[in-house]
OpenMM code with the backbone's topology and positions (N, CA, C; nanometers):
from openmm import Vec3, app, unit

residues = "UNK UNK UNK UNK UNK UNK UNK UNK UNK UNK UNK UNK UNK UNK UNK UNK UNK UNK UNK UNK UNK UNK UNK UNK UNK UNK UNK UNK UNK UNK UNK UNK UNK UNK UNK UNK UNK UNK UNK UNK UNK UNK UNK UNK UNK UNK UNK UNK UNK UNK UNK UNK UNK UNK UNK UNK UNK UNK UNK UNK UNK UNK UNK UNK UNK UNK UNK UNK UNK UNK UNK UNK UNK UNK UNK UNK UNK UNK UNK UNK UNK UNK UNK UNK UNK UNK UNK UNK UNK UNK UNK UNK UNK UNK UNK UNK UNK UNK UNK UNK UNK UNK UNK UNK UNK UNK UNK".split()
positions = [
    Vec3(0.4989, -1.0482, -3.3489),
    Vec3(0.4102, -0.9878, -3.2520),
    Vec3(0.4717, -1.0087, -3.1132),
    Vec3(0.4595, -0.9079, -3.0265),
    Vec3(0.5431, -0.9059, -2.9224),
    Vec3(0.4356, -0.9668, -2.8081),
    Vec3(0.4432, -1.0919, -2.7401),
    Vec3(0.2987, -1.1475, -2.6397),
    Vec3(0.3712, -1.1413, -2.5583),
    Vec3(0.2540, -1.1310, -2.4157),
    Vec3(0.2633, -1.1329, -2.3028),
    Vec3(0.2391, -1.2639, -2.2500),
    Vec3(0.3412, -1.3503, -2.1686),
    Vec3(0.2881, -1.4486, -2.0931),
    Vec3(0.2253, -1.4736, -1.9326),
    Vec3(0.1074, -1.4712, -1.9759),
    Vec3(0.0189, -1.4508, -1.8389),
    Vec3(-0.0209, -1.5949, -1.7828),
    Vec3(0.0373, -1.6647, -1.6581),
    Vec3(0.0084, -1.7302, -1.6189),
    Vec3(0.0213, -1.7864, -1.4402),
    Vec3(-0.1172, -1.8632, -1.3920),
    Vec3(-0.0845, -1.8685, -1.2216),
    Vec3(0.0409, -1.8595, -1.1590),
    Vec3(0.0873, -1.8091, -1.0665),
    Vec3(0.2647, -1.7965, -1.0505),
    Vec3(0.2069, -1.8247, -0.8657),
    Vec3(0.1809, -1.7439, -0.8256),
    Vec3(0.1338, -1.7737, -0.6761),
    Vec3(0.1557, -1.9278, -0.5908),
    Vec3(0.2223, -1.9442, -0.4892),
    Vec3(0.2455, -2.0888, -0.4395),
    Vec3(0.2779, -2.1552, -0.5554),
    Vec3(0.3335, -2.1583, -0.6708),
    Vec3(0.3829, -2.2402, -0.7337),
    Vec3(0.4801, -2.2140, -0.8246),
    Vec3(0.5613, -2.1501, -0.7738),
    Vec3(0.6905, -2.0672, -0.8993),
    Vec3(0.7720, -2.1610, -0.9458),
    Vec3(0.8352, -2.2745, -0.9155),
    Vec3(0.8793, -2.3098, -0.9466),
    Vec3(0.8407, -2.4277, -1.0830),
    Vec3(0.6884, -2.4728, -1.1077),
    Vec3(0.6245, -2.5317, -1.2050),
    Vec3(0.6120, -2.4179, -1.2911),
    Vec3(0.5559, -2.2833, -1.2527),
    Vec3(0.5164, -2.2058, -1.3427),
    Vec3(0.6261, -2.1502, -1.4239),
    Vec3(0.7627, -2.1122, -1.3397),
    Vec3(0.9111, -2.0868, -1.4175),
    Vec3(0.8936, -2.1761, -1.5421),
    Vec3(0.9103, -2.3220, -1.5104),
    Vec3(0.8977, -2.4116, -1.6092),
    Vec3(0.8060, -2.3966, -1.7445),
    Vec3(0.7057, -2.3886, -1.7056),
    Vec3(0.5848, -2.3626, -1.7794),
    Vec3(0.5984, -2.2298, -1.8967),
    Vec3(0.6401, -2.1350, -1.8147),
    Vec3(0.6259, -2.0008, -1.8762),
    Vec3(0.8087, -2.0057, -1.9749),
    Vec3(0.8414, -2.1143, -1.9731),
    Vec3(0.9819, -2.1278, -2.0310),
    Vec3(0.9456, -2.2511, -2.1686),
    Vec3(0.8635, -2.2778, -2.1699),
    Vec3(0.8343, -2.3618, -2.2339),
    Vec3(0.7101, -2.2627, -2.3348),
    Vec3(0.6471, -2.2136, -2.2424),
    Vec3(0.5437, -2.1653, -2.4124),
    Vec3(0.6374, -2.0101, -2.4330),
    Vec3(0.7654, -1.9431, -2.3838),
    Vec3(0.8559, -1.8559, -2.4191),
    Vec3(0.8817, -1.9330, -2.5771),
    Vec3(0.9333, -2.0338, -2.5772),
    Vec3(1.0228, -2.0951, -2.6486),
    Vec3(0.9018, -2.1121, -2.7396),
    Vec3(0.8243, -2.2121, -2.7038),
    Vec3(0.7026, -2.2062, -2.8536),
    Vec3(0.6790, -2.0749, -2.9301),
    Vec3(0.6098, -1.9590, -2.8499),
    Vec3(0.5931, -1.8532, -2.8991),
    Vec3(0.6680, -1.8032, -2.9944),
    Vec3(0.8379, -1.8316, -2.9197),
    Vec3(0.9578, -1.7531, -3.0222),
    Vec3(0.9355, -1.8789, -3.1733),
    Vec3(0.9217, -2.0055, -3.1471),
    Vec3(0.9473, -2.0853, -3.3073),
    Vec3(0.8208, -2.0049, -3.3692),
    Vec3(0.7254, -2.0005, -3.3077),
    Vec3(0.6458, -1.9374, -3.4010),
    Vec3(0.6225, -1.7975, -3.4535),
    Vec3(0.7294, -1.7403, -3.4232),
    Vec3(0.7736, -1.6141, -3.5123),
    Vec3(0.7443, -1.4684, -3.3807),
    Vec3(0.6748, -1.4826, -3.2741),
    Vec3(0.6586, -1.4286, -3.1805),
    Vec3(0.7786, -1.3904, -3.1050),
    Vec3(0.7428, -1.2798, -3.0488),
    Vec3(0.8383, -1.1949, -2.9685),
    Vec3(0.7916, -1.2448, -2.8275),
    Vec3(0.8093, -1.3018, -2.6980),
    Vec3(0.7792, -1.3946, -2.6015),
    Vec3(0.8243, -1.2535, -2.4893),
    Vec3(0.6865, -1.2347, -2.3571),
    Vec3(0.7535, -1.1396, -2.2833),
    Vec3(0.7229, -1.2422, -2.1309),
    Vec3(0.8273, -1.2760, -2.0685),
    Vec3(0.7826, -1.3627, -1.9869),
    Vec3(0.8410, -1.2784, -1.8318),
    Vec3(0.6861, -1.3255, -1.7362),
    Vec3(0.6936, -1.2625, -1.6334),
    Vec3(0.8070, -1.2704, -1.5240),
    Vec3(0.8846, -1.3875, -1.5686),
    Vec3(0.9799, -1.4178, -1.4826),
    Vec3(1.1299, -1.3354, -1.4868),
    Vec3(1.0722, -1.2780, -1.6017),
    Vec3(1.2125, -1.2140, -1.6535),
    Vec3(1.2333, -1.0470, -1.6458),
    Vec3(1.1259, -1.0177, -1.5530),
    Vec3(1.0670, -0.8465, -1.5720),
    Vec3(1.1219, -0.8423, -1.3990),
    Vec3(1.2080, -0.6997, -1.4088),
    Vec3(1.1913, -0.6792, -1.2649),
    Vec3(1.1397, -0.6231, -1.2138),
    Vec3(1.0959, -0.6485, -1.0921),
    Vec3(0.9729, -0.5979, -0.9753),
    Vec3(1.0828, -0.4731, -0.8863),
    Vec3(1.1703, -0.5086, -0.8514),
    Vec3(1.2230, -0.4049, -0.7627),
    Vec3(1.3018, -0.5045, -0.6227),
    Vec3(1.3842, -0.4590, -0.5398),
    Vec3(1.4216, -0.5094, -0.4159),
    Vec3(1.2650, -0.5879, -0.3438),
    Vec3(1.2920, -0.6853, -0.2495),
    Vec3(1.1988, -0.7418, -0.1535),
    Vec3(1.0265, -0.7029, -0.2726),
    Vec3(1.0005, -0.7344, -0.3836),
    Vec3(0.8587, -0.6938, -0.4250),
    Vec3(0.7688, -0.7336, -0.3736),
    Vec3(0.6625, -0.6553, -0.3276),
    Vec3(0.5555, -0.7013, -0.2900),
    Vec3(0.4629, -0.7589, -0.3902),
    Vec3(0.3191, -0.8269, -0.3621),
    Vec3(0.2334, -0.8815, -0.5061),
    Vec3(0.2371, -0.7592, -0.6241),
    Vec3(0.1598, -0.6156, -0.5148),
    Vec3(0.1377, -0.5122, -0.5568),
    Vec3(0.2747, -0.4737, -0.6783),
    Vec3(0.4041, -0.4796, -0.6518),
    Vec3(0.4807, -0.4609, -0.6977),
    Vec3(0.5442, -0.5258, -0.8248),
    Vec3(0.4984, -0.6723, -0.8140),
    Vec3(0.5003, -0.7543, -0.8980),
    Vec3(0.3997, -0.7546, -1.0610),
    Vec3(0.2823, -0.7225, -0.9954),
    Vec3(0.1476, -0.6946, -1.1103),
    Vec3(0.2001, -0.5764, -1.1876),
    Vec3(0.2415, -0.4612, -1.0863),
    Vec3(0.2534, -0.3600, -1.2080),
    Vec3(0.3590, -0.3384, -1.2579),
    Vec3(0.4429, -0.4392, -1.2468),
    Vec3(0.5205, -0.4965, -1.3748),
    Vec3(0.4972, -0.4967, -1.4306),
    Vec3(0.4127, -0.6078, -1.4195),
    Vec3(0.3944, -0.6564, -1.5169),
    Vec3(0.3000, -0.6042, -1.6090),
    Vec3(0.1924, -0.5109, -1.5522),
    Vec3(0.0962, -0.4447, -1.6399),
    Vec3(0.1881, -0.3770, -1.7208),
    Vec3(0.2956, -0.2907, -1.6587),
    Vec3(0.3497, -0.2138, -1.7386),
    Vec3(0.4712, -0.3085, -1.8567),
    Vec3(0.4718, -0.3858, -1.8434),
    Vec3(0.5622, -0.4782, -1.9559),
    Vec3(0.3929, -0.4964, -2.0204),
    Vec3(0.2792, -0.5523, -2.0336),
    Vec3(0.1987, -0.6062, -2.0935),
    Vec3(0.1816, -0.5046, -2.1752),
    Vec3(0.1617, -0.3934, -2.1140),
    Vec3(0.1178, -0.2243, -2.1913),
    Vec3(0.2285, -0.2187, -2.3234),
    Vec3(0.2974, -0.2569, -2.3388),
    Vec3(0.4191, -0.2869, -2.4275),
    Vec3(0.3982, -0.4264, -2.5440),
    Vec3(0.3297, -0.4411, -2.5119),
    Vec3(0.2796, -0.5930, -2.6205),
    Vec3(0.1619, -0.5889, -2.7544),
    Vec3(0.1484, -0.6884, -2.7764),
    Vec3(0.0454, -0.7022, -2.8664),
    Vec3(-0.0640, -0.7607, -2.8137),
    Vec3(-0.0194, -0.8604, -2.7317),
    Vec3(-0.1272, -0.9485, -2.7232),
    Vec3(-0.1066, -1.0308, -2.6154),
    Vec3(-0.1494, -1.0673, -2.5538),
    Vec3(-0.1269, -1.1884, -2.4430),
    Vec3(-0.1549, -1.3330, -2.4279),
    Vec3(-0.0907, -1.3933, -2.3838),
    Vec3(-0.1174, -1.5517, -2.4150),
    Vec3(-0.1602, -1.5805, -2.2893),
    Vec3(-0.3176, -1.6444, -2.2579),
    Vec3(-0.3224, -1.6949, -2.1409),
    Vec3(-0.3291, -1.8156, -2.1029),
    Vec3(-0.2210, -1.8786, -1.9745),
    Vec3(-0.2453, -2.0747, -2.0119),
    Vec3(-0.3333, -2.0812, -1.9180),
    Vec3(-0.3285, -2.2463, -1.9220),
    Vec3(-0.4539, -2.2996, -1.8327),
    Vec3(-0.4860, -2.2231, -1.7247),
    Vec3(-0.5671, -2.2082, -1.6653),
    Vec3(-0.5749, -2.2341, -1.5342),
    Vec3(-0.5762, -2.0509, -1.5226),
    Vec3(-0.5877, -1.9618, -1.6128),
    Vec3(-0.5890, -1.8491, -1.5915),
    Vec3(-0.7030, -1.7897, -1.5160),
    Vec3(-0.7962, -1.8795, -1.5079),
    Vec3(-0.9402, -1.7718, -1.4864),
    Vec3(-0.9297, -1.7872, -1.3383),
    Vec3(-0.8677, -1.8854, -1.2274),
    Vec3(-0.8693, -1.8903, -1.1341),
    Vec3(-0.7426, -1.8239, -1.0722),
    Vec3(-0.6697, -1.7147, -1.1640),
    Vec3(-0.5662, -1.6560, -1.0589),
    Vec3(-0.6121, -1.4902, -1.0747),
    Vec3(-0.6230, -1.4461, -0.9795),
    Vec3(-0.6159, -1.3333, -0.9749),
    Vec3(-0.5357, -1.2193, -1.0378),
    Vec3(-0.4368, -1.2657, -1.0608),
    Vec3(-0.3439, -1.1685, -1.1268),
    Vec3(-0.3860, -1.1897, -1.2879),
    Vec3(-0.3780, -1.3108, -1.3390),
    Vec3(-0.3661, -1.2868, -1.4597),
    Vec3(-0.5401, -1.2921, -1.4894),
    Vec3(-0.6242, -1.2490, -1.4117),
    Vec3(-0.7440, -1.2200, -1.4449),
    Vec3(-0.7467, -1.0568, -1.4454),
    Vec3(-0.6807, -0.9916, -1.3551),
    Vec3(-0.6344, -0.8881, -1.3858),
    Vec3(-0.5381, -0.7935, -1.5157),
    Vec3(-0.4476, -0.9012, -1.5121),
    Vec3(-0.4237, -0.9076, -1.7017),
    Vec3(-0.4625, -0.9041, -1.7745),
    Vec3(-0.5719, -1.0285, -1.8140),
    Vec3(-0.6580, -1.0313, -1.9238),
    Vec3(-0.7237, -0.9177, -1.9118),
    Vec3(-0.8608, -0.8601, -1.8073),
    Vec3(-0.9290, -0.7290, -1.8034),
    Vec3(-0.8162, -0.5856, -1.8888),
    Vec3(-0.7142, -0.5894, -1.8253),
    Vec3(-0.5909, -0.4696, -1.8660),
    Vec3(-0.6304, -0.4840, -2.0290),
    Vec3(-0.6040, -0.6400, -2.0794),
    Vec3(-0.5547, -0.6312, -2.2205),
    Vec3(-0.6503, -0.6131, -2.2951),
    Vec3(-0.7846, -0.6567, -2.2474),
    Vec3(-0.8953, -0.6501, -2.2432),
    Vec3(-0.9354, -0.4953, -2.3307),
    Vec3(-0.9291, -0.4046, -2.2203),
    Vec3(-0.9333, -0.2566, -2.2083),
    Vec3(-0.8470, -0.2053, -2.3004),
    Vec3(-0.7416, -0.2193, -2.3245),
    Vec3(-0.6291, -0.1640, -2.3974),
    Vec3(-0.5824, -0.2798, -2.5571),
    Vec3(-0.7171, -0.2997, -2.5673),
    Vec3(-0.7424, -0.3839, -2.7375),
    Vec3(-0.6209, -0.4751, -2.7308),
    Vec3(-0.6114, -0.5320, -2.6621),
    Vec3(-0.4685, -0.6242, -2.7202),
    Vec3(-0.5284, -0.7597, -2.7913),
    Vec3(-0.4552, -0.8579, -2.8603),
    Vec3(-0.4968, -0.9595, -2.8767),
    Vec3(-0.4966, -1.0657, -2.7973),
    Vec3(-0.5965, -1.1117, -2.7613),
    Vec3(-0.6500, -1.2445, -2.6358),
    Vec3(-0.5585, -1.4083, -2.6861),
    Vec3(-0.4864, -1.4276, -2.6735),
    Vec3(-0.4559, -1.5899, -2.6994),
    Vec3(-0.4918, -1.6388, -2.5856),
    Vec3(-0.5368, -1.7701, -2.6156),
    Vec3(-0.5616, -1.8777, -2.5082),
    Vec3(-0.4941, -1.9858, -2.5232),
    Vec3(-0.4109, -2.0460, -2.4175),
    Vec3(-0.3552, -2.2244, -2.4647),
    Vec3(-0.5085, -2.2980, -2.4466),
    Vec3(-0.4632, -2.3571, -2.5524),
    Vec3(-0.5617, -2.5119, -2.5050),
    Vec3(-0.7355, -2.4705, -2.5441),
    Vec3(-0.7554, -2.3830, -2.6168),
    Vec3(-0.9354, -2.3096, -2.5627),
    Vec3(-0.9577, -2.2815, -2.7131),
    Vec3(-1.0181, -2.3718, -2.7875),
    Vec3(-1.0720, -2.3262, -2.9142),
    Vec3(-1.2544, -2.2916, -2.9423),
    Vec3(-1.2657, -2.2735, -3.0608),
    Vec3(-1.4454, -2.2758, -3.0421),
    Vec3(-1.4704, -2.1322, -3.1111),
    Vec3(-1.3710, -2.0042, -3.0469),
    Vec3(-1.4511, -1.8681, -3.0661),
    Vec3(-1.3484, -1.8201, -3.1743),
    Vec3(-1.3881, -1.8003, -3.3066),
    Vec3(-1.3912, -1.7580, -3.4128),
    Vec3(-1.2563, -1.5940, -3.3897),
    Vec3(-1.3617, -1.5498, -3.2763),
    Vec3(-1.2983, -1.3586, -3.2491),
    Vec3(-1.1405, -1.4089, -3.1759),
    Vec3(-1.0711, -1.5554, -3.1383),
    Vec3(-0.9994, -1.5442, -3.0324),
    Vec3(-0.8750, -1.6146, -3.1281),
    Vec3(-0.7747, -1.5899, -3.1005),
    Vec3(-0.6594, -1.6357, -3.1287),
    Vec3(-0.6130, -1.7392, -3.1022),
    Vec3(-0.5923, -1.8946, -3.1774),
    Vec3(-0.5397, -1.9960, -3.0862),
    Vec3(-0.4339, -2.0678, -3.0952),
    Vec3(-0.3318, -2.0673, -2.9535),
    Vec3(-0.2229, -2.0841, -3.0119),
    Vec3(-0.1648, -2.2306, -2.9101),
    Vec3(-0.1581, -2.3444, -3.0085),
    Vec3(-0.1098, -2.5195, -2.9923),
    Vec3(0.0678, -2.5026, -2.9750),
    Vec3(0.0814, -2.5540, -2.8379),
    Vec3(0.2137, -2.5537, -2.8437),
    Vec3(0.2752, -2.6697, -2.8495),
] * unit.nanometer
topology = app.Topology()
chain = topology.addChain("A")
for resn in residues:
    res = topology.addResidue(resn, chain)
    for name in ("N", "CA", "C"):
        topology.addAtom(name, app.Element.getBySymbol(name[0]), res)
């Protein structure tokens, strides 16, 4: 399954590089196709604007999206989730078990 990795990037790229390189690599042992935002290009000088619809348009290309911690407080990848939302993809969450309908994936 080809996932999207959606996670806070804003004031903190350089933890989140890390981060989003680390559940890349889980995703792939676990048989997953890993699409990580760091690796999509935006264009010369990108603006945010420029950056998101990247990435929407790499997500539009997936199965499913993986969202880590801390997703509900970034704007972008709350914007993600809604996209994947809309366009049936499958919801993963790190770390968030309980709901039966949701995908959960322990890295």
């Amino acid at each position: 399954m080809k996932v999207y990795i959606s996670l806070p990037i804003s004031g903190k790229e350089k933890t989140a590089r890390e981060k989003a390189d680390i559940i890349k690599a889980a995703l792939s042992r676990a048989g997953h196709t890993p699409v990580n935002p760091f690796d999509i290009y935006a264009g010369d000088k990108p603006s945010y604007a420029d950056y998101l619809c990247s990435d929407l348009r790499a997500l539009a290309d997936c199965d499913a999206i993986f969202l880590c911690e801390g997703w509900q407080f970034s704007r972008g990848c709350r914007i993600e989730r809604m996209f994947a939302e809309e366009f049936s993809k499958q919801i993963m969450y790190e770390n968030q078990t309980g709901n039966d309908s949701l995908y959960y994936f322990n890295r």
